[in-house]
N, C-alpha and C positions, 0 to 999 in steps of 0.2 A: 683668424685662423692662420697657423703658419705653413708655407710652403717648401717642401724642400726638393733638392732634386735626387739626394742620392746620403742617404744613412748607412753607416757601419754597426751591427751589434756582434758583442763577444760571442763566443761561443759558449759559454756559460748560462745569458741571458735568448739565446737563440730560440731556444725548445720552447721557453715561456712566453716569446712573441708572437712566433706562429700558432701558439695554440690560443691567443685571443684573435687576431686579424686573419686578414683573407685577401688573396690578390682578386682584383676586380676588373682588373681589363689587363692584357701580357702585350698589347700593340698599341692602342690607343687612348692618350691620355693617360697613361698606367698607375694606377692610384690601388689604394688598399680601403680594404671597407673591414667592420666588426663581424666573427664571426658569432652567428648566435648556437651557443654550447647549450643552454639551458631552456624548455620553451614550459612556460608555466600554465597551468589545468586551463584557464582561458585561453591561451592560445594554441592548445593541441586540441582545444575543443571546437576552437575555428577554422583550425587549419584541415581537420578529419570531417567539418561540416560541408567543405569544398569540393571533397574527394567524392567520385562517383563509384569508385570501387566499393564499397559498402552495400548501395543501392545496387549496385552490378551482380555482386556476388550473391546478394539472397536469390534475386532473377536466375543467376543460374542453376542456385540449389532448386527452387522451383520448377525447375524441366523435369522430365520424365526422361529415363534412361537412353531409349532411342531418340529422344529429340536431342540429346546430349552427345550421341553419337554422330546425327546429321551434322551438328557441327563440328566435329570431330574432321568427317570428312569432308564439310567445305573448308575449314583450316589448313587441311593437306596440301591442297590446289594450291595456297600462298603464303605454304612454308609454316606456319603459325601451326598450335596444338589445338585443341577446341575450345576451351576457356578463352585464349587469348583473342582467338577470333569472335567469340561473343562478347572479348570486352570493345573492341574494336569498332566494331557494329555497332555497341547496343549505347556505345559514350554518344556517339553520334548523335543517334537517334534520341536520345534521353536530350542534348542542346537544344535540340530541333525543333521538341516536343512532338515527337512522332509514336507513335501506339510501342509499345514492346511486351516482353522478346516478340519476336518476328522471325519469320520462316530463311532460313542462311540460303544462301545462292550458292552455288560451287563454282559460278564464273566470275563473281566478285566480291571482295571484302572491303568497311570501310569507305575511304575517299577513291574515287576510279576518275581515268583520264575524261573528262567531255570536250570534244570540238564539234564545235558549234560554224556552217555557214548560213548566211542569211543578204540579200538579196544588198550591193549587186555583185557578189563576191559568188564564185563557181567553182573555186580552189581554195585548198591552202595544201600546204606544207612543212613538216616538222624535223629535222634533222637530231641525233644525239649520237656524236663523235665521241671515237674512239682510239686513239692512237696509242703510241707504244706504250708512254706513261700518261698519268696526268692525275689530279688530285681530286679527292674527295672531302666532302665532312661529313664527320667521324663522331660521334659522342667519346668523352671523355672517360671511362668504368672510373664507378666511385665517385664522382663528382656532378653534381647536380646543376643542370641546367650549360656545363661546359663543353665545348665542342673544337676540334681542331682541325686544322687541313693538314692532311694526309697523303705522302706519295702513295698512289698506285702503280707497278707495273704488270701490263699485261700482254705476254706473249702470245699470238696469236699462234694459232693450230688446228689448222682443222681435222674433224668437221665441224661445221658452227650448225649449231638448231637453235632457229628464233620460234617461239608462240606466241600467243597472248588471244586472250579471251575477249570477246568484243562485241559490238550492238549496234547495228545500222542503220538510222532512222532516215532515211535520203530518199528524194525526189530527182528524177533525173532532167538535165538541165542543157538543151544544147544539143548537138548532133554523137557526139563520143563521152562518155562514161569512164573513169575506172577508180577503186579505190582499191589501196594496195597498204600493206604493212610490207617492211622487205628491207634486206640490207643489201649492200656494195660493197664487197670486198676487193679491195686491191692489191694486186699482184702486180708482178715483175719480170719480162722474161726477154731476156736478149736488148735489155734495155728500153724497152718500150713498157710503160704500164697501162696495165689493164683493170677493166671492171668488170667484175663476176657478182651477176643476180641472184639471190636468195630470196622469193617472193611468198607473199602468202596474198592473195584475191578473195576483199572482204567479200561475204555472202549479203546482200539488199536487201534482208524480209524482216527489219525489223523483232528478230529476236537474236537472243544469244548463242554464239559460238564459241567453240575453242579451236583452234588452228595452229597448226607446225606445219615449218619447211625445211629442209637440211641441204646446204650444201660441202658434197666430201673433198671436190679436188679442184684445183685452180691450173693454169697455165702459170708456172715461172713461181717463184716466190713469194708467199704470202706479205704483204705491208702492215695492213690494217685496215681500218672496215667503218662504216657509217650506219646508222640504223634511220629508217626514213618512214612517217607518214602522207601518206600523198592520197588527197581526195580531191578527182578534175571532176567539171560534169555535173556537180550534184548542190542541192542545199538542203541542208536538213541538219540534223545530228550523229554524230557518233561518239560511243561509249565503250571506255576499254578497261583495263586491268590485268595484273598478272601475268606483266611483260616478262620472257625468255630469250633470251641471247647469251645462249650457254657454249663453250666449248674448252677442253683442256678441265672438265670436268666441274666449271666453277658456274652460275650465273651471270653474267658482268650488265645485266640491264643495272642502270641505274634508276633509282626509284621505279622497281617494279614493283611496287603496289601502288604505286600513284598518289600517294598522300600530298606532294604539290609537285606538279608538273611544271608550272611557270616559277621553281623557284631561283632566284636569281642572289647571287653574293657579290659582295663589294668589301670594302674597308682591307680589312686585316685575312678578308677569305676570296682577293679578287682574281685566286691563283684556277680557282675551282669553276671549273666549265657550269653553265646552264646544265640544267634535265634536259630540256629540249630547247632548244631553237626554232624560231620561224625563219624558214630561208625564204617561204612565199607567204606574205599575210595580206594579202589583199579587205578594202573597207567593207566588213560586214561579216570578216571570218574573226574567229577568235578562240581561243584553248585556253583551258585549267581545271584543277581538281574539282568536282563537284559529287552531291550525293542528292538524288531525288527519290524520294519516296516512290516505290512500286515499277522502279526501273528493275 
């Protein structure tokens, strides 16, 4: 096989290259691979044998008009139409081998946050920074399986409203309790910075909530802001989804639907913050995407 580091083709010959090959890496080891133009009855016949969307869609044709609307409006709660929130769901559940369709939640769709503590851990803590800019990844439009890092900026303005729908499975542990969703806004005023609380006080019974808290005004100059999970006191579980950290009219959670919470980038995407960080993980605490049946 020959290796080269860097070819010239006319421009005559240009159009005809790119449309047999395909860049296959743009940072590392940068190499070109075959595009395939052509896929022949056997393999469009295995390749649509893969797909759950087929399986998916008769399922949905199968509902009854108001069941079709129930998801309708659980899909609202996170952004999604009603279709797409039943494909979301129902992919899941089809891997799983879990019973389907199945009755839609309006406080979760999908993969949802789980932090989990267990003994001798009494805390954890989750941090997801925000500052003035910083990057994302981005799907590619048009292109399959391609993804890029992306400047964000984002000018803070308030008011900020955080939500997020959640599930508290805890035992209490120890003389003082709390669990809290909530941000830190930082401000500036006379030269001194400051920290302004936005909290939400998760509810302990074990079922589902949705909860919002807004804060409008700060002392001094807004900076920028932290989003924070903090559970002292307790062991057990909890279960979230459908994070909000809206202001200046945008959303800015990142992965608010929580499809993976722990995901973490390197190589050619080592520009792009964590979802979340643990600032406090003590042995026996632990967080990530998960989906249990009859949560």
């Amino acid at each position: 096989m020959a290796f080269t580091s860097y070819i010239h083709i006319g421009g005559v010959n240009e159009e005809q290259f790119f449309s047999a090959v395909d860049n296959h890496s743009r940072y590392l080891y940068s190499k070109i691979k075959r595009k395939t133009v052509f896929y022949s009855a056997k393999k469009k016949k295995s390749v649509s044998a893969r797909s759950l969307l087929p399986q998916i869609s008769a399922l949905w044709n199968s509902l009854t008009y108001p069941q079709q609307i129930l998801w309708t409006f659980a899909g609202s709660q996170c952004g999604l139409n009603g279709f797409r929130a039943f494909v979301s769901e129902t992919s899941i559940r089809l891997k799983l081998g879990l019973s389907v369709p199945n009755t839609p939640s309006n406080y979760h769709n999908g993969w949802y946050g789980h932090i989990k503590i267990q003994s001798p851990a009494i805390q954890i803590q989750l941090a997801q920074y925000h500052p003035n800019s910083y990057y994302i990844n981005k799907k590619v439009p048009g292109v399959k399986g391609l993804y890029a890092p992306v400047l964000i900026t984002e000018p803070m303005a308030l008011p900020l409203k955080i939500g997020i729908s959640y599930r508290c499975d805890l035992t209490p542990v120890g003389a003082s309790q709390y669990a809290k969703f909530y941000a830190v806004v930082r401000s500036s005023y006379q030269g001194v910075d400051r920290e302004n609380i936005c909290e939400i006080n998760m509810t302990i019974d074990g079922t589902w909530h949705q909860d919002f808290s807004t804060i409008y005004t700060t002392l001094g100059h807004v900076i920028g802001y932290t989003l924070y999970f903090h559970i002292y006191g307790y062991r057990g579980d909890v279960y979230f989804d459908n994070l909000i950290c809206q202001h200046s009219g945008v959303n800015w959670a990142r992965d608010k639907n929580c499809s993976d919470i722990r995901a973490t980038f390197s190589n050619q995407y080592y520009q792009i913050p964590n979802h979340w960080v643990a600032t406090v993980l003590p042995d026996g605490a632990e967080y990530d995407s998960d989906y249990i049946d009859g949560i």
